[in-house]
C-alpha angles and dihedrals in degrees: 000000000000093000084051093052088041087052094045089049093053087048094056088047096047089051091041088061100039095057095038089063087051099047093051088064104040083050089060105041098042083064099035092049088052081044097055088042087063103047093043075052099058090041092057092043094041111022087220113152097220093076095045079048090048091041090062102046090050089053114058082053095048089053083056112043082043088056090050097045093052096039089055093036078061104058094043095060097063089065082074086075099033120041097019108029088129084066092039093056094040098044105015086094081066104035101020090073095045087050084053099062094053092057086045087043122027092017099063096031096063088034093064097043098033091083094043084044099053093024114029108057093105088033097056150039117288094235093047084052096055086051090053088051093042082051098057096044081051094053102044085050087050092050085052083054100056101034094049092044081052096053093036095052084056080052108045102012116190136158093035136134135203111218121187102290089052100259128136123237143187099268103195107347147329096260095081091047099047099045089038111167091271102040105087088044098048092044095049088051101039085051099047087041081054093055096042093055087059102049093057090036089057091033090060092049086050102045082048090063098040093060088047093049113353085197104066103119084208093051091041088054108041084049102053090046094054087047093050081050095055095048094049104041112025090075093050087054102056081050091055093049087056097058090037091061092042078063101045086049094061100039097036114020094156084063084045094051094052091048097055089038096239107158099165132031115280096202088180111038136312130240126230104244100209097183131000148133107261107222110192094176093069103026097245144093117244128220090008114183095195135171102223118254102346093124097071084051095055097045098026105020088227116101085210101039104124120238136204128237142212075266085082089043112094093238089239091059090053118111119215111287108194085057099049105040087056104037079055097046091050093052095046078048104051087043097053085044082058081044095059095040091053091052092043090048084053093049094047088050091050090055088041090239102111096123092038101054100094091177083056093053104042076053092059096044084055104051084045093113099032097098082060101047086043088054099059094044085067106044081053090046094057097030094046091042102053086064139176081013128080091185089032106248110357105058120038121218090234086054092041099061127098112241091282126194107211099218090054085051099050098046092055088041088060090047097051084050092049102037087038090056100042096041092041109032092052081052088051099053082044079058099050089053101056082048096051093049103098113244110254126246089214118018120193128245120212114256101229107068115019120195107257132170133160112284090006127108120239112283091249091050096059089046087058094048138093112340099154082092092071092053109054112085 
């Protein structure tokens, strides 16, 4: 029994670390492909050479942070297989479907318009380019859709039946299982936290290259455009987390009450613990530095409305509390952190002193990688928190996993951790390199096969064209 529980935890960390390397790329490239959507869009609107610059720049990165998301995606998907084929027999009639149409629908979306995207813009037309472009941002959004309706069916499941072997099957239609309670707000905030990983991702490598030369049209505008992002979104995203967490709430109090590390019933209003060290042993947190009853607002909206605790939790249903509570106060953190540089960006524009501001940018620079870090605090927030259940409730993990030998787990755990560092690490400093590289002023475009379209100027002639736009706060 205990080599059997030591077998089932590697393969959760084997399949932890697995999908945390994927979801830090399609996080990325569901934003930088709306991004590059955008840019293609005002060149086409403006003719101005400093999105066709800036195009260019985005995409060369794009190309490689895609390859990398579908190279680990695929890896992750044979543990299916391997290490859970117990969950996959038992719930693959409900989720295997719903992984199917991404592949018929996203898939094969991004898959026809990718090559025209990366290798035809000096082959088409640009506005069959810009249909490619607008293809593959589509896509990526569509592939969100059906994975997130995937993992939010298994926490919220709904519309399901049990016939005789045990597995769970569609009881009436898919429309139940695919717009499960959770789904619309797990794919609004998984979306908004995407974008928001790219603007601070694009406005790092922008403020880089401001403090190197605050001059840089390319820098100045892809800047400027991250920063609009984070004022903008990031607002709407800590609303959304809101509503998100009255949901979750509803459909999964026992998640709610580790992350707010209440451990015991609270009749007449619960405080907001800030900070704290969460002590399971003893059913308290320690050192809690709390606001009284501000819990119960937030959730309830009333200061005195009661609140139940993991007290009324059997004890083998409780997720793990110390996890939970911190992955979910680095990610409030981090937002509200989005939340400041937004608000700083919009102070400086409104003094007209966005690019000459060197505290803001190194700001910037820092909080670079903060969407990603953000990301995965809340894919350990709600994984984390839907334990001991992989369809919450109703199947447990222990019950879930294929018969393991610990040994054989941990020897393909070590390899993914050696082969995934070396592969994608040497991915990411490939990576670090495009980003350092400056944007050009003026690009070249290759001689052989200008972009041409009716009414339109030669490609090389609109990447010669006005910059001056770029340039002006």
């Amino acid at each position: 029994m205990v080599e059997n529980d030591l077998a089932i935890n590697l393969a959760r960390v084997q399949f932890a670390f697995t999908v945390s390397f994927h979801f830090l790329f399609p996080a990325f490239t569901i934003g930088i492909a709306s991004y590059l959507a955008v840019l293609e869009g005002l060149w086409l609107k403006t003719d101005k050479g400093v999105y066709a610059n800036l195009y260019r720049y985005w995409l060369k990165i794009f190309a490689v942070v895609f390859a990398m998301g579908v190279v680990s995606g695929i890896v992750m998907s044979y543990q299916f297989g391997t290490n859970w084929s117990v969950f996959s027999d038992k719930a693959g009639p409900v989720i295997g479907p719903l992984m199917a149409y991404e592949v018929l629908t996203a898939f094969f979306l991004e898959a026809g318009f990718l090559g025209v995207m990366l290798f035809g813009i000096n082959k088409v037309g640009r506005k069959l380019h810009f249909v490619a472009t607008l293809a593959v941002a589509v896509g990526t959004f569509i592939s969100a859709f059906w994975i997130l309706s995937v993992n939010s069916w298994m926490q919220t499941p709904v519309g399901y039946a049990i016939n005789d072997v045990g597995q769970f099957v569609p009881a009436a239609g898919w429309w139940d299982i695919v717009w499960n309670p959770s789904f619309p707000y797990r794919l609004v905030h998984t979306v908004l936290a995407a974008y928001l990983t790219t603007a601070f991702a694009v406005g790092a490598v922008g403020a880089w290259h401001l403090l190197r030369d605050g001059t840089n049209p390319g820098a100045r505008k892809m800047f400027s455009m991250a920063m609009w992002m984070a004022a903008l979104v990031a607002p709407a995203q800590i609303f959304m987390g809101d509503l998100h967490g009255l949901n979750t709430l509803e459909h999964q109090p026992a998640k709610v009450m580790a992350m707010e590390g209440h451990y015991q019933s609270h009749p007449d209003g619960a405080p907001l613990i800030l900070f704290g060290i969460p002590n399971s042993a003893d059913k308290r947190v320690d050192y809690a530095i709390a606001i009284p009853k501000a819990s119960s607002l937030i959730l309830k909206h009333d200061l005195n409305a009661p609140l139940a605790g993991l007290d009324t939790i059997p004890e083998a249903d409780q997720p793990p509390v110390g996890i939970v509570f911190w992955s979910f106060r680095i990610m409030v953190g981090l937002g509200f952190a989005m939340l400041g540089i937004g608000l700083w960006s919009l102070f400086a524009r409104s003094r007209k002193k966005l690019y000459d501001w060197p505290w803001l940018h190194r700001a910037a620079l820092a909080m670079g990688p903060s969407g990603f870090i953000a990301v995965l605090a809340g894919w350990v927030t709600t994984e984390v928190g839907r334990q001991p259940f992989t369809v919450y409730g109703l199947l447990r993990t222990s019950e879930s996993a294929a018969p393991l030998d610990a040994p054989a787990v941990a020897a393909s755990l070590l390899a993914f951790v050696l082969v995934y560092f070396i592969v994608f690490g040497a991915g990411i400093v490939y990576l670090f390199k495009l980003a350092a590289k400056p944007p050009e002023a003026h690009e070249p475009t290759p001689d052989d096969a200008p972009i041409r379209s009716a009414g339109t100027t030669p490609a090389a002639a609109v990447l010669e064209g006005d910059h001056e736009e770029g340039v002006a706060p």
